[in-house]
VMD Tcl script that draws the C-alpha trace (Angstrom):
set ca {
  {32.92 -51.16 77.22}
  {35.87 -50.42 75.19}
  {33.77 -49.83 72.39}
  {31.70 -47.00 74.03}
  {34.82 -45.20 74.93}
  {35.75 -45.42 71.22}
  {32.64 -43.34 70.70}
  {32.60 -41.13 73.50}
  {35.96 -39.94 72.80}
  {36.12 -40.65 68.64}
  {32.51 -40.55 67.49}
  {32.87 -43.90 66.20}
  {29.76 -45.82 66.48}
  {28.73 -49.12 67.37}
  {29.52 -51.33 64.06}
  {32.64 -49.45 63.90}
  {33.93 -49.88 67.75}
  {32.65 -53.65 67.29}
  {34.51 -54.27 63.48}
  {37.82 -52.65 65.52}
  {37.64 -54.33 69.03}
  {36.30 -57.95 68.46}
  {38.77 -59.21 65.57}
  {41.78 -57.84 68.13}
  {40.26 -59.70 71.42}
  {39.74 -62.78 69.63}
  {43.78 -63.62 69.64}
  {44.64 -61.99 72.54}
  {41.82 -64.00 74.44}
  {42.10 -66.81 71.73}
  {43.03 -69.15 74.99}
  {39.95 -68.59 77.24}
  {37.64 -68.65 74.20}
  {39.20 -71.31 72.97}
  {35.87 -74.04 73.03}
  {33.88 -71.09 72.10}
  {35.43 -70.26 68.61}
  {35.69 -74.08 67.75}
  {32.00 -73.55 68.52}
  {31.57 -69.84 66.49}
  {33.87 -71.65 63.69}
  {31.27 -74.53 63.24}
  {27.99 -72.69 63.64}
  {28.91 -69.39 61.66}
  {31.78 -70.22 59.26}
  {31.08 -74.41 58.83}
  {34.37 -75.23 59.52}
  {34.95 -78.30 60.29}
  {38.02 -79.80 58.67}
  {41.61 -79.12 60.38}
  {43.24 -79.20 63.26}
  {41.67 -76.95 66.23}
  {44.34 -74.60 66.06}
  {43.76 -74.14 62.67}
  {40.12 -73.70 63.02}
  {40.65 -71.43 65.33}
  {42.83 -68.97 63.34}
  {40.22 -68.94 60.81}
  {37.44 -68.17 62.61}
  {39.71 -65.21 64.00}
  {40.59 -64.41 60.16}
  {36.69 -64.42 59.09}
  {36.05 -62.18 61.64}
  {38.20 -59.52 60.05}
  {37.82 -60.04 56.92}
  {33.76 -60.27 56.75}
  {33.72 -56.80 58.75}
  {35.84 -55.14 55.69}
  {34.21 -57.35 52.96}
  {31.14 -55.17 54.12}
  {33.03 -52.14 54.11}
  {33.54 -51.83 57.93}
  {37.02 -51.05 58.60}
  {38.84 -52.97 61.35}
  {41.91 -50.76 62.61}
  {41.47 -47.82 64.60}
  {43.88 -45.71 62.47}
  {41.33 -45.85 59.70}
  {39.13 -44.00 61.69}
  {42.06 -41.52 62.58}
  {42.59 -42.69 66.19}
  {46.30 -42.82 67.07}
  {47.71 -44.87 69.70}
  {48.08 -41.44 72.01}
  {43.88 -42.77 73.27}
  {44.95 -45.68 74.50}
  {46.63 -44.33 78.29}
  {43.45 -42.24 78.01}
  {40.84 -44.99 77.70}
  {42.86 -47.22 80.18}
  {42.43 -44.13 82.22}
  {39.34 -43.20 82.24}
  {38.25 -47.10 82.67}
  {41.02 -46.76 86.12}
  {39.01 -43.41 86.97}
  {35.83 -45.53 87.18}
  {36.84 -48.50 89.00}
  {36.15 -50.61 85.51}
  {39.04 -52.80 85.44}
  {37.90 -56.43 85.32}
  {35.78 -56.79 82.77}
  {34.49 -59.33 80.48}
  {32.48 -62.83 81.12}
  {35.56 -63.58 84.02}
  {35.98 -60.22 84.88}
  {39.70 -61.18 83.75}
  {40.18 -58.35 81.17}
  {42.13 -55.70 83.00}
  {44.13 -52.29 82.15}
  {47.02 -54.26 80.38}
  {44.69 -57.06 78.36}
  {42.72 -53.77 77.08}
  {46.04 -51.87 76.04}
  {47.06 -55.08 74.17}
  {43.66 -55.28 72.56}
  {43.75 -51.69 71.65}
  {47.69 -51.78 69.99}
  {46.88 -54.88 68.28}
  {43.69 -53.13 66.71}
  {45.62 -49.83 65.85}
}
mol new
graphics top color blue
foreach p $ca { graphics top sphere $p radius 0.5 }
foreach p [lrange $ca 0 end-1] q [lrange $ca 1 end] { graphics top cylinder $p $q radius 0.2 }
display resetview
C-alpha cells in the first residue's frame, strides 16, 4: 500500500516502490518478523552460521544491497522524493480509513512515517 502511493503521487513503479519500502520495514518490523527472516535468511541467502541476531541483520543487509547490485535504487531521494510526501501519504492513507495495515493490521500512521524517513 505504501508502495502504490509512491506511484500515484511519484510515478515510481512497482520494483522501485518495492527496492525503497521493503529494505526500510525489515528493521523497523525486524521484531515481529523476527522467525520469518531467520527463515528468508536460510532459504534465500543460506545463512546459517551466527548468532540469530546476526543472521538477521544480514538478511536485512542482502535485501538492500541485491536491489542496487541490480541497479534498483533503494532511497526515495534517488528518485527525487523529499521527505515533504511523507504527512501527505500518511494523509491520504488517514483520508481512507487505511491505517492498520500489514499481516496484523499493526502498521499504523507512525510505523509508516518511520518506514518512510528511514527509506529517504
Amino acid at each position: 500500500m505504501i508502495g502504490h502511493e509512491l506511484t500515484a503521487l511519484h510515478g515510481l513503479d512497482h520494483a522501485q516502490t518495492l527496492a525503497v519500502v521493503l529494505p526500510s520495514t525489515l528493521p523497523i518490523r525486524r521484531d515481529r518478523k523476527w522467525q520469518k527472516l531467520l527463515q528468508y535468511v536460510e532459504q534465500v541467502w543460506g545463512i546459517v552460521d551466527g548468532s540469530e541476531e546476526e543472521r538477521v541483520t544480514e538478511a536485512i543487509a542482502k535485501t538492500r544491497n541485491f536491489f542496487e547490485s541490480v541497479g534498483v535504487r533503494t532511497r526515495l531521494s534517488d528518485y527525487g522524493v523529499r521527505l515533504d510526501t511523507i504527512p501527505v501519504i500518511i494523509e491520504r492513507f488517514e483520508k481512507r480509513g487505511t491505517v492498520a495495515l500489514g499481516e496484523y493490521k499493526d502498521v499504523n500512521s507512525q510505523v509508516i512515517e518511520q518506514i518512510l524517513t528511514l527509506s529517504a
